[in-house]
N, C-alpha and C positions, 0 to 999 in steps of 0.2 A: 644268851638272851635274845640275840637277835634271828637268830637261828629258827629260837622257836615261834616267837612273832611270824616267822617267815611259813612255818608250818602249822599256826591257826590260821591265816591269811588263806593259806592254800584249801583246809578242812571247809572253811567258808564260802569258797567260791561259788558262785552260781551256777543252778540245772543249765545245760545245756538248751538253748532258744531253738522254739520251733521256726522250722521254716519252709519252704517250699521251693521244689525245683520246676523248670518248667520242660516238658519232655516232647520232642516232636518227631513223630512217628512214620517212616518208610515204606509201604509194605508193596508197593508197585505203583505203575504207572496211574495217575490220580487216586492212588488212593494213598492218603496220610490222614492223620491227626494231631492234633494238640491234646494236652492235658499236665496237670499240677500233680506230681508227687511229694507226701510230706516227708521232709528232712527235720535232723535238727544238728544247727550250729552250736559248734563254741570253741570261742574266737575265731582261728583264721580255718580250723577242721569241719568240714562238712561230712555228716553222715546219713544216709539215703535208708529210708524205712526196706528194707530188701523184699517184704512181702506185697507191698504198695508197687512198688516197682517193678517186678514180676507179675504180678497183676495189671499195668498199665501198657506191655509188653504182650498182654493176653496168652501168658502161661498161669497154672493152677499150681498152689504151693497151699501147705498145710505144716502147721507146727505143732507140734509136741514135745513140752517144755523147752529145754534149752535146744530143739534139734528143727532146724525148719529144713525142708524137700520143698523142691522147686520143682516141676515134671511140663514136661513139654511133647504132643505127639505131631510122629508126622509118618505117612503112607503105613499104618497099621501100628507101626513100633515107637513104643517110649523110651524118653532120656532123661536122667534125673539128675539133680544137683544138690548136695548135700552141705549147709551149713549147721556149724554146731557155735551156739556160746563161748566166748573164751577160749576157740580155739583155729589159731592162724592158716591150719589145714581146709582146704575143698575138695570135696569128693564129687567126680563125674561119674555116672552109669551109662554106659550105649551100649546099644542093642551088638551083638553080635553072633556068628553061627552056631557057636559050641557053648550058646551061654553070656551073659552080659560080660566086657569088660569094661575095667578100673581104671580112672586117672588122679591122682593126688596134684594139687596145685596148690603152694606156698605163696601167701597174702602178707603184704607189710605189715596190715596190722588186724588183728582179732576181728568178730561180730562179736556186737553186744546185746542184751537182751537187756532190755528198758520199758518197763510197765507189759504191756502184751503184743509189742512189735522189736523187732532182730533190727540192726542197723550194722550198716557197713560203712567204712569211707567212702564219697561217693567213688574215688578215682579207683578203689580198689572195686568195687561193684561192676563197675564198667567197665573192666579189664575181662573182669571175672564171667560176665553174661559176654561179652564180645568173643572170649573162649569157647564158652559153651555152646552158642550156638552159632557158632563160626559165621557171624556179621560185624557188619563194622558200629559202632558205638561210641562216639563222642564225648568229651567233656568240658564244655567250654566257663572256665573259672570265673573269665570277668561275666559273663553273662547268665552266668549261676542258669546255666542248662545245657540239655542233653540232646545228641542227636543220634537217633537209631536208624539205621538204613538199612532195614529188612527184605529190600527187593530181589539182592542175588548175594549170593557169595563170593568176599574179597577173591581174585584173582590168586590162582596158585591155594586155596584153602583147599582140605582134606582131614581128614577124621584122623589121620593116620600121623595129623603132628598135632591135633588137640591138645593144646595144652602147653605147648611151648612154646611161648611167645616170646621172652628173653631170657640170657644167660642165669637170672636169679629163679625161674621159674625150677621146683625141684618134680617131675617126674618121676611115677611108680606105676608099674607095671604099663608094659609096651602092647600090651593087648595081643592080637593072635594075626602071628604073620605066616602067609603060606607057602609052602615051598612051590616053586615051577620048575616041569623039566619036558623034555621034547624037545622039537627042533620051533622056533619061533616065527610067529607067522601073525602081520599084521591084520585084524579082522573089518576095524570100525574106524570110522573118522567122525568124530561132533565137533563142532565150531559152537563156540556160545560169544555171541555178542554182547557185551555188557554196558553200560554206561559209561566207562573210565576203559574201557580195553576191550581186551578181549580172549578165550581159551578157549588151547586148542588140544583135544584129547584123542590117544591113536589106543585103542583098547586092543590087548594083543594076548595070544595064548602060547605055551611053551614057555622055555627057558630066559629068565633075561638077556638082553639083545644088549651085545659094546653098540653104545650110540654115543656120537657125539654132535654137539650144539653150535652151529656157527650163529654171533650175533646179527640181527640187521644191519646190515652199510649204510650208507647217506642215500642210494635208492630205492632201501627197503629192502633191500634180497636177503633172507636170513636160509637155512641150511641146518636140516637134521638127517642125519647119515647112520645109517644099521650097517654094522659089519658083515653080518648075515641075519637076510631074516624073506621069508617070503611075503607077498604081499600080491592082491590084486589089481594092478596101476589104474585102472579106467576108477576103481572106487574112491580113489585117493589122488585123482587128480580133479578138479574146480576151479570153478571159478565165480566169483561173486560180485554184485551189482553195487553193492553201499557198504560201508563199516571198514573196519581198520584193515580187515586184511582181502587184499585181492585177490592172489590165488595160490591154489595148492596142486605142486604138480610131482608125480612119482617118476624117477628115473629111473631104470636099472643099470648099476656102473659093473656089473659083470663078478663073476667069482660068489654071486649069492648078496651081493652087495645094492641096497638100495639109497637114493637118495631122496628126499623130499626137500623141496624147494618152495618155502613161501612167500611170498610178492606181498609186503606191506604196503598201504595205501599213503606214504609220508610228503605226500602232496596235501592232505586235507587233516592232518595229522601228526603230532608231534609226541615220537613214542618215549616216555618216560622211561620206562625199565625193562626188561625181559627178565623172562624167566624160565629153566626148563628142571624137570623132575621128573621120575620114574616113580609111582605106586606100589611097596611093596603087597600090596593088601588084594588090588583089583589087575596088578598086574598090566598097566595103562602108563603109556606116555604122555607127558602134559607140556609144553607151550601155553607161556599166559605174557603178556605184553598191555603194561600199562600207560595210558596218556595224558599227558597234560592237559586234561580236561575236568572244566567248574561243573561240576555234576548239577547244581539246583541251576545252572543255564543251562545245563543239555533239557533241563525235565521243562521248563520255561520254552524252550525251541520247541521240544516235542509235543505240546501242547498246543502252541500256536500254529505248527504243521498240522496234527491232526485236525484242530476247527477250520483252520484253512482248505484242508481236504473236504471235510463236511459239508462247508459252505459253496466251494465246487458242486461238490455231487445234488447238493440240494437247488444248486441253480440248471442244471446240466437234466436234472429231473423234472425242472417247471421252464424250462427254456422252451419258449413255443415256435418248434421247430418241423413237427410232424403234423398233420391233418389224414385223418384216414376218412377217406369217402364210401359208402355204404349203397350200394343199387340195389333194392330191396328184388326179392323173390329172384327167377332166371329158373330157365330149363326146363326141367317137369313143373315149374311153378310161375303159374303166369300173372297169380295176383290179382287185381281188381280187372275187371272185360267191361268195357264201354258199350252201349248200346249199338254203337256201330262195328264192335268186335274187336275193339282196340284193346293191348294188354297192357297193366302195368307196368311188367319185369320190361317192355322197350324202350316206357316213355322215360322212367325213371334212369336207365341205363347212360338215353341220351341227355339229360337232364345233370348227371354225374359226371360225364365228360365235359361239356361246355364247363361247369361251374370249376372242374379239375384244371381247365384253362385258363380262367378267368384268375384263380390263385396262383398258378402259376408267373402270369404278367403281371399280376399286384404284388404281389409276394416272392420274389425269383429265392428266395433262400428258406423259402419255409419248404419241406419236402410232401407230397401227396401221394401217398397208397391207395388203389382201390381195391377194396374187395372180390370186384369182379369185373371184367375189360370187356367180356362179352355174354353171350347165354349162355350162362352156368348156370346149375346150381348150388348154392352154398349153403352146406346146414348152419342156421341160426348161431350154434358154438364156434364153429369154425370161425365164423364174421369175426367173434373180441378175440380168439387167440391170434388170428392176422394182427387185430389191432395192437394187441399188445407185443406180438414179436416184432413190431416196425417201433414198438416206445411211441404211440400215438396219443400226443396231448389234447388233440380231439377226434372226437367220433359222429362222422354226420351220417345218420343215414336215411335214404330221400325214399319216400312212399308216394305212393296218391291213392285218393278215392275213386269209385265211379259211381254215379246215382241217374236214375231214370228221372226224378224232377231238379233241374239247374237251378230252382231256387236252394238247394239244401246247403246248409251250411252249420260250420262248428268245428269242434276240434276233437278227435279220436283220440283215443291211451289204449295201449297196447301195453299190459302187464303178462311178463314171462314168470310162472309158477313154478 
């Protein structure tokens, strides 16, 4: 009897409460967003509208009956992600050479299909999208929201483990791994600086290389050694001004043997983990080293550097430092001739100097350009590109009249067409 009390109770229970999450969006340096996705609770389970959410993420998804595609493009080629109704399996599509391959990922628990929207838990959702598009994604329970950090990808990610994220996660099909053969020989060095770390990839052609990984010491020295492999040193040896890692230098230890040696920066920096990995797919060695660093204070710093820089340059643009002085006409161009045969281009000239002195001893720290020191001439355009290649915050330049009656008077404009 009690039993069954206990199972109208349950037949009875209440739809599932709607509700909302609040989702804050990464996508590079200033640029983020907010926005509400709707959920619906019941009890202590939270489940995430998946089409709402993929849409507030700015991917396109489309449903047809119990089967919703999530599709995402990037440099030409699409990825899709496939949820079905009632069923605890996920289907990845990525692009690849011979043809799309396959990833199956196994979810605690099912999507449901509930009036004309799919729902997932949200933690499984955000595993699920954090997989598929290899960023990192958040789920903060007491704060009933969501943080996506769209900027780069987690350190050490690659397509080539999509999908395995922990031991319950079940894998199907490994996608299409290439053979390499020749004698190996290091091509490429990219460094990516990231916001928590940093990676380092050496792309290389031929046969895999025995390498091995020495960690960082207490002065940062870490150590990657090829047993054989050719390389160019001068390309793969650097050095760098700012960020985690100071520098990269190629050694040759003889017998075909190289070493690389990189100089981490653990004076301004406190390296959390390392990590080193071979690509079977690209054929690329990776180094990625992560730190001990509050990402929304680096973004906070980086911000207040950049308006700091701005405010620099924007003062350093109106800082009145330059005066260009301008003696009109010179050389073949004598300008205004005085009844007594006097020329412009001389009085003016002298007129330019004294005044070039006069700021001078008022001004010892403002600098003065002339135009012209003596009888020249200077075509008209040349006059502003002087001024502008000295950064001239002003431009005076001195004329005069000459008129047969001394009563004349007024002001000239001289408009250049």
């Amino acid at each position: 009897m009690c039993a069954g009390l206990s199972l109208l109770f349950r037949n009875a229970a209440a739809e599932p409460a709607a509700a909302k999450l609040e989702l804050h969006v990464v996508k590079g340096f200033q640029q983020e967003y907010s926005l509400s996705v709707p959920a619906l609770r019941d009890n202590d389970l939270v489940m995430i509208d998946i089409g709402a959410f993929a849409r507030a993420l700015r991917f396109v998804h489309k449903r047809q009956a119990g089967h919703l595609t999530v599709e995402r493009d990037q440099d030409g080629k699409r990825w899709f992600c496939h949820f079905r109704d009632r069923n605890n399996f996920v289907r990845f599509e990525s692009p690849g050479e011979n043809g799309s391959a396959e990833r199956v990922i196994q979810m605690a628990s099912p999507p449901r299909l509930i009036g004309e929207s799919m729902y997932l838990p949200v933690t499984d959702a955000v595993r699920i999208f954090s997989l598929w598009i290899d960023r990192q994604i958040t789920y903060d329970r007491r704060k009933a929201s969501i943080e996506a950090f769209l900027w780069s990808a987690p350190p050490v990610s690659d397509d080539s483990r999509l999908g395995i994220l922990s031991p319950e996660d079940r894998s199907i099909g490994a996608g299409i791994v290439k053979s390499f053969s020749g004698p190996t020989r290091l091509n490429a060095l990219e460094v990516d600086e990231l916001a928590n770390g940093v990676i380092i990839r050496i792309r290389a052609t031929g046969s895999p290389a025995v390498a091995s990984f020495i960690k960082p010491d207490k002065s940062g020295m870490a150590y990657l050694t090829f047993q054989q492999a050719a390389v160019d040193l001068s390309e793969f040896s650097r050095t760098f001004t700012m960020g985690l890692i100071r520098e990269i230098k190629a050694l040759p230890l003889g017998n075909g043997a190289v070493q690389l040696s990189l100089a981490f920066n653990t004076g301004m920096f406190t390296i959390k983990s390392t990590r080193y990995d071979w690509d079977s797919r690209s054929n690329s060695y990776t180094i990625s080293a992560l730190t001990n660093v509050d990402v929304s204070e680096v973004y906070r710093q980086e911000k207040e550097k950049r308006i700091r820089q701005e405010l620099l340059q924007d003062q350093q643009k109106w800082k009145f430092d330059t005066i260009v002085l301008d003696a009109g006409h010179g050389g073949k161009d004598p300008g205004a001739i005085g009844p007594a045969g006097t020329q412009e281009k001389t009085v003016v000239l002298n007129i330019v100097r004294e005044l070039g002195g006069l700021i001078q001893k008022e001004w010892p720290d403002v600098k003065v350009v002339y135009t012209r020191s003596d009888d020249t001439f200077i075509p008209l355009k040349d006059r502003g590109k002087i001024a502008n290649r000295h950064d001239g915050k002003l431009f005076v330049s001195v004329h005069c009249n000459a008129a047969k009656n001394r009563s004349a008077k007024g002001a000239e404009v001289y408009i250049l067409g």
